[in-house]
Every structure is written in C-alpha cells, then in structure tokens.
N, CA and C atoms of all chains as a GROMACS GRO file, in nm:
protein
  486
    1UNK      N    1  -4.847  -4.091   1.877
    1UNK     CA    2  -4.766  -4.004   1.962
    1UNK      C    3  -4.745  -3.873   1.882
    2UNK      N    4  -4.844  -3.759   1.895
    2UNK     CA    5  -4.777  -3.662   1.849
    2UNK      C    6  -4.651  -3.597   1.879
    3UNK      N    7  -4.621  -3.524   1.805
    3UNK     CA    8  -4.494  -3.456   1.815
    3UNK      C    9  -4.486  -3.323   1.888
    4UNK      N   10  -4.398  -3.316   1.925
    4UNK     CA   11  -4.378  -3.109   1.956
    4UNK      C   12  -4.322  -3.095   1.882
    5UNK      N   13  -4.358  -2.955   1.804
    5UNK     CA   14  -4.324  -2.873   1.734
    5UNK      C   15  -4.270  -2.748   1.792
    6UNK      N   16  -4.133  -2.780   1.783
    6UNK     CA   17  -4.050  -2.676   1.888
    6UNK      C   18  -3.967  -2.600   1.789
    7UNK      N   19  -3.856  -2.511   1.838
    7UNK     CA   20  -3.813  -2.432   1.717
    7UNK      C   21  -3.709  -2.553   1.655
    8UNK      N   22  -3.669  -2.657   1.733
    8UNK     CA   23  -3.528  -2.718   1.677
    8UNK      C   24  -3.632  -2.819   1.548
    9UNK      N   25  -3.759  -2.814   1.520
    9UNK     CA   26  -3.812  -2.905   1.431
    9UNK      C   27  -3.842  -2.789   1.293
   10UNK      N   28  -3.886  -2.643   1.351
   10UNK     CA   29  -3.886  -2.556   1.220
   10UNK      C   30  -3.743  -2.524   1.176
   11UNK      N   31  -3.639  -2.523   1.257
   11UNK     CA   32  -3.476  -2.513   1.211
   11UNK      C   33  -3.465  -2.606   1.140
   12UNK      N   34  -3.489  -2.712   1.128
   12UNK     CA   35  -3.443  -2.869   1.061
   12UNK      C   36  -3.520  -2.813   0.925
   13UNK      N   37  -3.671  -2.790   0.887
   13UNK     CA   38  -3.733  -2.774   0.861
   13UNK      C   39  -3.659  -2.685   0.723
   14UNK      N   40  -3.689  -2.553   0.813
   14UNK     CA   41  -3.563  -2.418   0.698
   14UNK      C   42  -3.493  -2.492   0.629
   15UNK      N   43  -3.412  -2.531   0.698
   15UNK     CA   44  -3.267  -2.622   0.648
   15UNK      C   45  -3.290  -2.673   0.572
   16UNK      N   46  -3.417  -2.783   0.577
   16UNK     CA   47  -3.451  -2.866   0.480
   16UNK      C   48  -3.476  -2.843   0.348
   17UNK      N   49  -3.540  -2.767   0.346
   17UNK     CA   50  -3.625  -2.623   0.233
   17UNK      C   51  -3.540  -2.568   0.142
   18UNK      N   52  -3.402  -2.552   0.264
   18UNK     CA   53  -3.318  -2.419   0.168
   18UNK      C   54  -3.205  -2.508   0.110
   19UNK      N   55  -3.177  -2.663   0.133
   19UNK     CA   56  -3.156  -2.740   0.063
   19UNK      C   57  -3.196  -2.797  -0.054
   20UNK      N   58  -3.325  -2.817   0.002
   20UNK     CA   59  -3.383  -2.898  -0.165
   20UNK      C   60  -3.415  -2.753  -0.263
   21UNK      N   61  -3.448  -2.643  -0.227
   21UNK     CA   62  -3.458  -2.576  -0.327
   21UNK      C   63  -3.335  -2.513  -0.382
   22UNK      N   64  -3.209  -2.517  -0.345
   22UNK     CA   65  -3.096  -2.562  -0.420
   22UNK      C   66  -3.073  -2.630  -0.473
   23UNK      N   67  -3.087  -2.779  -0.459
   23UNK     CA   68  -3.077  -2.875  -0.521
   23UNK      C   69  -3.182  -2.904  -0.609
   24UNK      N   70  -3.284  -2.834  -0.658
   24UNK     CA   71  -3.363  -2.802  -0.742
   24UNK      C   72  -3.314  -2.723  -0.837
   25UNK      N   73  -3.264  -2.608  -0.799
   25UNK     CA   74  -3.194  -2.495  -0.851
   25UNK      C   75  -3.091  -2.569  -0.972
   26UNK      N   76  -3.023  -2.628  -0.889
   26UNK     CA   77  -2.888  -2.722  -0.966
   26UNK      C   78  -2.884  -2.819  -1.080
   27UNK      N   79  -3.017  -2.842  -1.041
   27UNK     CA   80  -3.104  -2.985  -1.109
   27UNK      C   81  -3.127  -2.904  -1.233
   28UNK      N   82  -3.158  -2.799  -1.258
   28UNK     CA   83  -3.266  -2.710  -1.377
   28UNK      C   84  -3.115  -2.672  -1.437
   29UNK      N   85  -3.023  -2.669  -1.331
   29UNK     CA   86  -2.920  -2.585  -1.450
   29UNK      C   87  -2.830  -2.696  -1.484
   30UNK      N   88  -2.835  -2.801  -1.430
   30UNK     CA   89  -2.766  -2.891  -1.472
   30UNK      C   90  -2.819  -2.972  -1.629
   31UNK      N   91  -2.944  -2.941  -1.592
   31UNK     CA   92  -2.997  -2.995  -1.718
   31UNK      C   93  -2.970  -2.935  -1.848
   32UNK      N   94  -2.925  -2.794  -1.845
   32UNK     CA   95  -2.874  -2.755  -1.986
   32UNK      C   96  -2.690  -2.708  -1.985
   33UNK      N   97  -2.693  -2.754  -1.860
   33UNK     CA   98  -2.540  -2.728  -1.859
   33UNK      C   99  -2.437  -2.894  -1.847
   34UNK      N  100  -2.502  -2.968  -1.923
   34UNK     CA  101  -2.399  -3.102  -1.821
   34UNK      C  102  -2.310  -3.132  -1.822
   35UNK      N  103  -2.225  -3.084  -1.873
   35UNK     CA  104  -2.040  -3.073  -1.857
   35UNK      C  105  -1.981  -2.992  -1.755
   36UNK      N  106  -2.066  -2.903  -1.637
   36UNK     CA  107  -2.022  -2.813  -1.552
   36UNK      C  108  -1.968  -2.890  -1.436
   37UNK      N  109  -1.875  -2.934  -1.390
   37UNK     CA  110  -1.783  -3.009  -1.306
   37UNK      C  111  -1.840  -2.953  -1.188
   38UNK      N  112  -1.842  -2.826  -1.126
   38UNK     CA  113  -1.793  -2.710  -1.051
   38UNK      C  114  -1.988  -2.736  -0.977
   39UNK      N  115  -2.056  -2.740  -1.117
   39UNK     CA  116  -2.177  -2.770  -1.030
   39UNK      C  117  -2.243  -2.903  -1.011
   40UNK      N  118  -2.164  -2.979  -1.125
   40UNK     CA  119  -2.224  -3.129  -1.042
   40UNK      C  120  -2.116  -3.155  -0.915
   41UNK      N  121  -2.058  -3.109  -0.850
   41UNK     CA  122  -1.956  -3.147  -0.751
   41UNK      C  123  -2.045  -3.046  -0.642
   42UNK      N  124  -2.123  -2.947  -0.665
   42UNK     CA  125  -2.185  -2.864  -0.560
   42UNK      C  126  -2.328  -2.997  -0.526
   43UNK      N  127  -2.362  -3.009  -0.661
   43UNK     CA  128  -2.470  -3.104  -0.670
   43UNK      C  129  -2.480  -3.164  -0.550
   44UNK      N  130  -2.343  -3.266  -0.538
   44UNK     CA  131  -2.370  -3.390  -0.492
   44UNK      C  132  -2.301  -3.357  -0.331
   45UNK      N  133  -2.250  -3.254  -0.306
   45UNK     CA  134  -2.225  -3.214  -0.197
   45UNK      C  135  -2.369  -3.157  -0.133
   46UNK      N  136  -2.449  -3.091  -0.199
   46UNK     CA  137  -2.606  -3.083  -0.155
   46UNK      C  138  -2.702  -3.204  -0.096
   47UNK      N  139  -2.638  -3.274  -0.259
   47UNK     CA  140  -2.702  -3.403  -0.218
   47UNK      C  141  -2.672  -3.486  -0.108
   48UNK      N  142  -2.530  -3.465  -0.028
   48UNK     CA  143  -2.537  -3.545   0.084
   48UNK      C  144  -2.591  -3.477   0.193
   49UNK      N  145  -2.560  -3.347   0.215
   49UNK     CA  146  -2.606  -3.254   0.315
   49UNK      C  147  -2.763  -3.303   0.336
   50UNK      N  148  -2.821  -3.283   0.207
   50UNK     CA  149  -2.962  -3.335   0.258
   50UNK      C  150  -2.971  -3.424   0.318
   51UNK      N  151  -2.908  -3.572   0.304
   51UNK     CA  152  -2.931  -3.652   0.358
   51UNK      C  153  -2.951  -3.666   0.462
   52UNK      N  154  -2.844  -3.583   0.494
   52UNK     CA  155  -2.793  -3.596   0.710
   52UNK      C  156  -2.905  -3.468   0.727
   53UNK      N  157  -2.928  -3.382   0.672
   53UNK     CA  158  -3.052  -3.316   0.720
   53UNK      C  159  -3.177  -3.397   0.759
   54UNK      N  160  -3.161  -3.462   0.674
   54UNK     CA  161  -3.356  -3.564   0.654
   54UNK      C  162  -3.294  -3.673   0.769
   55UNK      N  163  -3.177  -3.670   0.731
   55UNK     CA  164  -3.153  -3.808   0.879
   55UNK      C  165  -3.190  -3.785   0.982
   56UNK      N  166  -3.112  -3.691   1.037
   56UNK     CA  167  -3.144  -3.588   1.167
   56UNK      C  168  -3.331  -3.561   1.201
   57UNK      N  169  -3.354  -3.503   1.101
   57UNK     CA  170  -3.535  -3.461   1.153
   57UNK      C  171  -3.599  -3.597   1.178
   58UNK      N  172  -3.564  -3.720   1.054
   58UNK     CA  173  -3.625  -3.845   1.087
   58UNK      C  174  -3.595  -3.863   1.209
   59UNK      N  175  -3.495  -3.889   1.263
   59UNK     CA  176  -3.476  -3.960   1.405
   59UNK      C  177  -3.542  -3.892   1.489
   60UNK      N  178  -3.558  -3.784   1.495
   60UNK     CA  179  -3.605  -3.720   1.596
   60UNK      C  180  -3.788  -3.663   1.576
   61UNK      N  181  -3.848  -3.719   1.488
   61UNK     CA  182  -3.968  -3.644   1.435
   61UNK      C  183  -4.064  -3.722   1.341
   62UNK      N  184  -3.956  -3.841   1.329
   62UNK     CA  185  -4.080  -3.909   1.203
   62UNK      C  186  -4.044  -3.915   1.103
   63UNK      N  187  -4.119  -3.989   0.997
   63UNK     CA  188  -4.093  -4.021   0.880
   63UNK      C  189  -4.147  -3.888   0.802
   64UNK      N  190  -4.031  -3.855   0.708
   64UNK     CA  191  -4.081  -3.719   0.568
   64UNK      C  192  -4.154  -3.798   0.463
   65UNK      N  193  -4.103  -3.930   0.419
   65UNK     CA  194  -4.166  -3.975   0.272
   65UNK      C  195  -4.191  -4.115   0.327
   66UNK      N  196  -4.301  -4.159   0.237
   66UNK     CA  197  -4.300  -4.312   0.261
   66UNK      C  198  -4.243  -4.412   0.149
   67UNK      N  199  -4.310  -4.489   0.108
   67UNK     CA  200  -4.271  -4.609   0.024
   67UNK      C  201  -4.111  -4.645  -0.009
   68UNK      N  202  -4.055  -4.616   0.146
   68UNK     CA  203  -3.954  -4.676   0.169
   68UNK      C  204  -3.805  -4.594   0.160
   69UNK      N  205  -3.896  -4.465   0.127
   69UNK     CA  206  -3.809  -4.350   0.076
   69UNK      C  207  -3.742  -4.308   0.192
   70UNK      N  208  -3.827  -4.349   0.372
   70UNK     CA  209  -3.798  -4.322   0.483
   70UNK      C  210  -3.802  -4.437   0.595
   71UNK      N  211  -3.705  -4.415   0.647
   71UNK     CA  212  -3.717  -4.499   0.755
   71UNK      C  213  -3.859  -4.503   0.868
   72UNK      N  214  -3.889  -4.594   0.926
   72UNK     CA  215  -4.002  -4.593   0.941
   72UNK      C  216  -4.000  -4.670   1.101
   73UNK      N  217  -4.073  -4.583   1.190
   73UNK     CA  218  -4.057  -4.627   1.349
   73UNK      C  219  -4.158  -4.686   1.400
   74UNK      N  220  -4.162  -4.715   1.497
   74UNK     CA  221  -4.308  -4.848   1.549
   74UNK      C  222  -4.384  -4.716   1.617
   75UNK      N  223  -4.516  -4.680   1.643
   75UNK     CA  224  -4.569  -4.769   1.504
   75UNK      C  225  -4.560  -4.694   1.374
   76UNK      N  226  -4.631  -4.721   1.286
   76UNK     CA  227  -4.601  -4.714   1.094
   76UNK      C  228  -4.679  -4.557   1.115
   77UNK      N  229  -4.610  -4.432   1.119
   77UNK     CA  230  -4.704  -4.305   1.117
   77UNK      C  231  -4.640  -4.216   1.036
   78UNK      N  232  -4.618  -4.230   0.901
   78UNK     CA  233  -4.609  -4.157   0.832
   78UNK      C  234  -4.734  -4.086   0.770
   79UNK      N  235  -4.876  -4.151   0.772
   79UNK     CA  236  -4.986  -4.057   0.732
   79UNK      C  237  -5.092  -4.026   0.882
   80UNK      N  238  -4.970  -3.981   0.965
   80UNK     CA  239  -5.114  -3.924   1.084
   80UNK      C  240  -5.008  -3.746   1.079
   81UNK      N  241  -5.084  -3.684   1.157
   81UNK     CA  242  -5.104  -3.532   1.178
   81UNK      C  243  -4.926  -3.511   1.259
   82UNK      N  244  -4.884  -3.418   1.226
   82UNK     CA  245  -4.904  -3.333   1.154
   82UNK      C  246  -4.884  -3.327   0.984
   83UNK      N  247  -4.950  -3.295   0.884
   83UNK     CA  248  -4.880  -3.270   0.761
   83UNK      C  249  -4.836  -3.152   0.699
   84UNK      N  250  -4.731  -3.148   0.613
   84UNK     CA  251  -4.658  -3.028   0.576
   84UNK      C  252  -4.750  -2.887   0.584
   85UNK      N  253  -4.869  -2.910   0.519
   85UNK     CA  254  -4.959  -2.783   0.535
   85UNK      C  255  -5.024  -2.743   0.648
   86UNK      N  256  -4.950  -2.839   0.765
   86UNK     CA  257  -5.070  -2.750   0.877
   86UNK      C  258  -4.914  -2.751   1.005
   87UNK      N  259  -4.789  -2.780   0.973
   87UNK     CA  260  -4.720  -2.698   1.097
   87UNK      C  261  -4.709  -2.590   1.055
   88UNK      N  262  -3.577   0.316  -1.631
   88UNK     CA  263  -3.632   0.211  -1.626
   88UNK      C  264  -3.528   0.125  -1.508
   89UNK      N  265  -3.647   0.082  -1.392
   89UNK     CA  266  -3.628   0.084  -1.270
   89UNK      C  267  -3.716  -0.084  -1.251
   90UNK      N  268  -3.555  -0.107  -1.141
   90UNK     CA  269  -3.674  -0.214  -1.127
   90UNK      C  270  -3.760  -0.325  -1.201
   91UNK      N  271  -3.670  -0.330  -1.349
   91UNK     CA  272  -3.724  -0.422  -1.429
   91UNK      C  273  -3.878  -0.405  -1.496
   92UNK      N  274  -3.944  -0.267  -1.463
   92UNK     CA  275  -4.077  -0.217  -1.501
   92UNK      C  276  -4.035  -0.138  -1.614
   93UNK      N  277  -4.160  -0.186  -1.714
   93UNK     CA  278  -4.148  -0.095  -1.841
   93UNK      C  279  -4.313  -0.030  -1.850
   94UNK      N  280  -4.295   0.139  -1.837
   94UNK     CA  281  -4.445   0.161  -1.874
   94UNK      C  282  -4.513   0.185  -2.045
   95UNK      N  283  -4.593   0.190  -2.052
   95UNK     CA  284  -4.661   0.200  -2.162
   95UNK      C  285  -4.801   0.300  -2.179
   96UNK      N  286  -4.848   0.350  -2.262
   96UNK     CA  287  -4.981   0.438  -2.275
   96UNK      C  288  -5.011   0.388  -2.336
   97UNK      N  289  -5.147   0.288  -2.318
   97UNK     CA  290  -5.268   0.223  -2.417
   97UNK      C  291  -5.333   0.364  -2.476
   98UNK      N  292  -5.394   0.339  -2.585
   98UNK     CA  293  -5.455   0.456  -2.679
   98UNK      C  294  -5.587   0.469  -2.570
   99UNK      N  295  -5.667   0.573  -2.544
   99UNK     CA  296  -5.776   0.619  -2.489
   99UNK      C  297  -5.884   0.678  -2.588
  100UNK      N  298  -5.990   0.609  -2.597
  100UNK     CA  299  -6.106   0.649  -2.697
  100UNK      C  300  -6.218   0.655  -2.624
  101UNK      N  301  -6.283   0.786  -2.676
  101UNK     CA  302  -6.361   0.884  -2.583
  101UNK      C  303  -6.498   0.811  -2.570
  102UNK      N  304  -6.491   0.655  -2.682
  102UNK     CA  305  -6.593   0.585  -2.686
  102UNK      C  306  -6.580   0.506  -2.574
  103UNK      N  307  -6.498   0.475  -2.509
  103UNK     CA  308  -6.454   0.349  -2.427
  103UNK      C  309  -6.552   0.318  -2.283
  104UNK      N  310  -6.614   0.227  -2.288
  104UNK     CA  311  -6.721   0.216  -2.170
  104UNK      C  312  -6.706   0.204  -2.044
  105UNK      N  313  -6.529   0.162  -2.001
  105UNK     CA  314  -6.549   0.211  -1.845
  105UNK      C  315  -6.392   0.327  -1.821
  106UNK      N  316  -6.407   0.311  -1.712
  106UNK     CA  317  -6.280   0.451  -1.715
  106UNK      C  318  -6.153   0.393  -1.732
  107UNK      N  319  -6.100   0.488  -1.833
  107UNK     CA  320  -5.943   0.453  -1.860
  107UNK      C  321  -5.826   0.410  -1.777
  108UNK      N  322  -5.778   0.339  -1.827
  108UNK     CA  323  -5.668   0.298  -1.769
  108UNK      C  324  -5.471   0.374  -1.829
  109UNK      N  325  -5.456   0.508  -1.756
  109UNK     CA  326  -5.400   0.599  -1.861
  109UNK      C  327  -5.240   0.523  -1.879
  110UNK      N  328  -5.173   0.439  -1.748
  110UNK     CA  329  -5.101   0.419  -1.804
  110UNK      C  330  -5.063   0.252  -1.775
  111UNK      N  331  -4.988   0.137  -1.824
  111UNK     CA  332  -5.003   0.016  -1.794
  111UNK      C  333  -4.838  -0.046  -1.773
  112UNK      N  334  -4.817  -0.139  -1.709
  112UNK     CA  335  -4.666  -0.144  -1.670
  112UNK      C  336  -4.652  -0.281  -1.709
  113UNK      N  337  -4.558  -0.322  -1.680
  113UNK     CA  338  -4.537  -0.526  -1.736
  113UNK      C  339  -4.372  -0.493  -1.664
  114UNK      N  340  -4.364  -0.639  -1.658
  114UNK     CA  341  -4.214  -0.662  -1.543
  114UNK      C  342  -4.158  -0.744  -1.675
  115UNK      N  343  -4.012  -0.725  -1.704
  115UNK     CA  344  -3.885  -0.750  -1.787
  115UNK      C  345  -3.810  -0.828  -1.701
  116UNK      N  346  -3.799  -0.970  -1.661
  116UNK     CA  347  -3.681  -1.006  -1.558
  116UNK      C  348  -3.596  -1.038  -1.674
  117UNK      N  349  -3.499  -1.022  -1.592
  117UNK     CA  350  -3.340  -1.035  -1.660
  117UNK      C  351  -3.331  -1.164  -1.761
  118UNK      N  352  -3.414  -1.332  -1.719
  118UNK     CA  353  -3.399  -1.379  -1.843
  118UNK      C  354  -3.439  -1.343  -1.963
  119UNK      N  355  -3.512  -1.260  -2.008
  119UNK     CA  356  -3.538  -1.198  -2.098
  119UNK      C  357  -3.436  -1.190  -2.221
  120UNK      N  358  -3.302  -1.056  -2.145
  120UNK     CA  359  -3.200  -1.085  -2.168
  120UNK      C  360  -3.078  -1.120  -2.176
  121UNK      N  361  -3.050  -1.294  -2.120
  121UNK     CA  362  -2.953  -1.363  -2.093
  121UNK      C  363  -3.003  -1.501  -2.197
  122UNK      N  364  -2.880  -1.483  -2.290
  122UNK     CA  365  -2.990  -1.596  -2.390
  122UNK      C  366  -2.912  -1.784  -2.312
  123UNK      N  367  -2.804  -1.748  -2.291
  123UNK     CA  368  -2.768  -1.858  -2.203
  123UNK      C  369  -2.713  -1.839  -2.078
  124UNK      N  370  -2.720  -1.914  -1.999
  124UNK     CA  371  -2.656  -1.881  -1.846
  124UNK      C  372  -2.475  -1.916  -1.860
  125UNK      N  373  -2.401  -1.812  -1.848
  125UNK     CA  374  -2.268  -1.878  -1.812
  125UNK      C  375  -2.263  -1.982  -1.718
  126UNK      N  376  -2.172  -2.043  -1.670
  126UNK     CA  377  -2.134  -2.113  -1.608
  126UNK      C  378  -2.030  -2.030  -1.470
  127UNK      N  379  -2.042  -2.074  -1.347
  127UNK     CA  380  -1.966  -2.040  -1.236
  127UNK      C  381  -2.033  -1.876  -1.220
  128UNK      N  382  -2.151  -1.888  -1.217
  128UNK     CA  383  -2.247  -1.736  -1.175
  128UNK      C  384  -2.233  -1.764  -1.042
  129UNK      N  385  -2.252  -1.598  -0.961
  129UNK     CA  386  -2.226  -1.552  -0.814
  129UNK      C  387  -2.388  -1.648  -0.742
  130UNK      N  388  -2.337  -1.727  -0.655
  130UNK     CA  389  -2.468  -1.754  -0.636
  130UNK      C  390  -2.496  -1.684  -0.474
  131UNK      N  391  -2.647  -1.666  -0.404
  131UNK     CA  392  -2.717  -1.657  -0.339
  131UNK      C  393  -2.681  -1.739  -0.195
  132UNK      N  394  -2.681  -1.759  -0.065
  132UNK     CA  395  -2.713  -1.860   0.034
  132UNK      C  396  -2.790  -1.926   0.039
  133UNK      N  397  -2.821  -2.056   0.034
  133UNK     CA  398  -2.939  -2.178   0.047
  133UNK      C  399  -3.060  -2.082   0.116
  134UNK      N  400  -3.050  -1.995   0.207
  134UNK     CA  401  -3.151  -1.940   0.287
  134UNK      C  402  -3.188  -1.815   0.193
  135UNK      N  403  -3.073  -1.724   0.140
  135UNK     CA  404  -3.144  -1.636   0.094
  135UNK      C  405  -3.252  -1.697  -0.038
  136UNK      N  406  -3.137  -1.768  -0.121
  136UNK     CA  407  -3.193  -1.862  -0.242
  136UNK      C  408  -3.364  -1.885  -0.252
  137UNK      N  409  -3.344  -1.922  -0.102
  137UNK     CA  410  -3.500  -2.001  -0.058
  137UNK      C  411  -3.580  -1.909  -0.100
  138UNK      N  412  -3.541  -1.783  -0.002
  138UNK     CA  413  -3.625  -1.632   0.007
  138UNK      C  414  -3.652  -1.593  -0.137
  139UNK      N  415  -3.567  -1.569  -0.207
  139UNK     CA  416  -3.555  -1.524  -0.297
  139UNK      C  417  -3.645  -1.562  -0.465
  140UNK      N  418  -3.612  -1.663  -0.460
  140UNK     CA  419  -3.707  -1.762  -0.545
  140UNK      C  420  -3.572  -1.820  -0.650
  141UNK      N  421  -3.432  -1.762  -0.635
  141UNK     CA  422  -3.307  -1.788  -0.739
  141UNK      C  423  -3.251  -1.843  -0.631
  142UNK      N  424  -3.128  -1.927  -0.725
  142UNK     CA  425  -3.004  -1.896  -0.636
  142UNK      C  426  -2.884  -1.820  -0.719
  143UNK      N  427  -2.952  -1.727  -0.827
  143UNK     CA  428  -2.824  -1.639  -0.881
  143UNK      C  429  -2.907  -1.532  -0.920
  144UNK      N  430  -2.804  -1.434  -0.856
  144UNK     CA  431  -2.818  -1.296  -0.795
  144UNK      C  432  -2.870  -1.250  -0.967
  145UNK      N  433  -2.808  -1.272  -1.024
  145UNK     CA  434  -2.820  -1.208  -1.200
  145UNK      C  435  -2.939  -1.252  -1.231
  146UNK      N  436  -3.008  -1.333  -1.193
  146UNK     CA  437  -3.164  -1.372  -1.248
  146UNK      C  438  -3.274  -1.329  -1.152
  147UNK      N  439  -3.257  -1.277  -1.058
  147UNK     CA  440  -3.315  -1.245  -0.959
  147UNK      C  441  -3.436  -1.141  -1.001
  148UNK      N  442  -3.567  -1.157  -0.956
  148UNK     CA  443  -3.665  -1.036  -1.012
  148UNK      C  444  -3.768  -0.973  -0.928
  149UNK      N  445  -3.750  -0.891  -0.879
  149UNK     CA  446  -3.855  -0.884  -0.791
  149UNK      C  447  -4.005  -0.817  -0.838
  150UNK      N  448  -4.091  -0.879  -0.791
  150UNK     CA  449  -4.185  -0.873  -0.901
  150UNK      C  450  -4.306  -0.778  -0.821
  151UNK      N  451  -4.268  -0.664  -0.816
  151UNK     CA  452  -4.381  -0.556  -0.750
  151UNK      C  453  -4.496  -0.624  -0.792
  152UNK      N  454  -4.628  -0.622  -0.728
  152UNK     CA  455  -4.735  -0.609  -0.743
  152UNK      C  456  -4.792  -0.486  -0.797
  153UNK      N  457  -4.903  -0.519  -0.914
  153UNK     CA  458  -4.910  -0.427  -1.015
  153UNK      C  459  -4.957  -0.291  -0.936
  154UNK      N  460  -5.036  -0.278  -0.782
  154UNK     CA  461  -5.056  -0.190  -0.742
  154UNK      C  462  -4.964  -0.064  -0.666
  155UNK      N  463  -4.834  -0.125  -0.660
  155UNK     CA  464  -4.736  -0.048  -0.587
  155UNK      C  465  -4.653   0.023  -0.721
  156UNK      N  466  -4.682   0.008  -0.822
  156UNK     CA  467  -4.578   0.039  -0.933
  156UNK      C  468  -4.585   0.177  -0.971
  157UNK      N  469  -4.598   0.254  -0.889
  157UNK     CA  470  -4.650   0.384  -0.972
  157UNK      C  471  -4.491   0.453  -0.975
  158UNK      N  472  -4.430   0.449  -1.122
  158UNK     CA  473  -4.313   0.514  -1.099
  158UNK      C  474  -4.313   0.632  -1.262
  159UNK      N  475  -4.202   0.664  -1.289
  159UNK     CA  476  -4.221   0.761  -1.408
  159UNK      C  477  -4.312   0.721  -1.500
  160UNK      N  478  -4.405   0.797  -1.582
  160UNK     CA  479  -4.498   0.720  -1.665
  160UNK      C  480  -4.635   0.737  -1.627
  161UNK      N  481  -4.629   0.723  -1.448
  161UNK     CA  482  -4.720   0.731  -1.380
  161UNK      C  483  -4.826   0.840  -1.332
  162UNK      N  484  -4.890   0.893  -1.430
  162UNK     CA  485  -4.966   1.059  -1.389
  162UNK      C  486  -5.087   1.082  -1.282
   0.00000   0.00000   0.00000
C-alpha cells in the first residue's frame, strides 16, 4: 500500500529533522559539558517530543526504523518504497 | 575582516607555469576562537537550528563559497 505524500507527511517530516538535529546538537554538548542541568532537562524534553513526533508519522505512514526500534503494521513494510532519499 | 574571511597574497614568481592566483581567502569560524563553550548560550529554533547547521547563534558560520568572496584584498 503505498503512501501519499501530502504536505501533513513533509510537516511531520521537518519536525522530525529539526528535532533530532537538536537532539544531536545536545548530545555533542552534553558530552563535554555533563553537569549542565539546564541542558540535560532540554535533552530529555527533546527526547520525548520526538517520540510523539515519530509516534504520530508512524501511525499514520509507516514504520521509520526497524529491528523493533518501530512499531510495525500488517503487512511487515518497513523496506518497500518510499525511502528517505527519494520523498 | 568580514564575514569570518581572512585574505592573504601568495608570493607570485614570474617563473610560475599557470596564471596567478593574486589573492587567496580561508574562512575563520568562531570556534577557532572559543576555547570552551559556556554553558546556557542563546540558542537558535529547532527549524532555524536545522537551517542553519548550529543551534547557537555564537558558533554559527556561514561559509561563502570560495567564488562569491571577492571582498577587500580583492583586486
């Protein structure tokens, strides 16, 4: 069953993006900063946001990761089309 | 000095086999000089962040492409 790729799947998408590359961001400075309260508390407030981000696109779009990293719908299509490099 | 560009004049020798290159630029981003990051820096929006390649405004670099750089220095 392919998907449509409508704008509410590239919005999720952004979102998704401009999350984890914060939480990337945080990750690099956390690593030489680890006593910063102020940003492991942003951390993990990222860290849930993502969640309900990735929740949200899953339900509605499919699995992002496999090996259990994602929930997974009948049938098992986490490696058919579309993939990240071609929406 | 603009823009994090520093120019330079390589020496020119009249021996040199293809045509000179009179003047040459290189990009300085700010870690350069920030030997540690404070703590509680102004940060960026998740979206601009994204855009941007930071999420703090103080490290931020924008990195002209070497062909648009023609600024003082530049003859």
């Amino acid at each position: 069953m392919a998907i449509v790729l409508d704008d509410e799947y590239y919005r999720l998408l952004h979102e998704l993006q401009a999350v984890d590359f914060v939480l990337v961001e945080l990750t690099l400075y956390l690593d030489t900063h680890p006593d910063d309260t102020a940003a492991i508390a942003q951390y993990n407030q990222y860290g849930q946001l993502r969640q309900k981000i990735a929740a949200v696109y899953e339900s509605k779009y499919g699995p992002l990761k496999s090996f259990g990293q994602s929930p997974s719908g009948v049938p098992w299509s986490w490696n058919e089309a579309p993939w990240p490099w071609q929406v | 000095m603009k823009d994090q560009v520093r120019y330079y004049k390589p020496f020119i020798s009249p021996t040199d086999p293809c045509p000179p290159i009179r003047v040459k630029s290189y990009s300085t981003p700010p870690q350069l000089f920030i030997p540690f990051q404070p703590p509680n820096w102004p940060q960026f929006t998740p979206f601009e962040a994204l855009k941007l390649g930071t999420l703090w405004p103080a490290l931020y670099s924008p990195y002209q492409s070497k062909s648009n750089r023609s600024e003082e220095g530049e003859d």
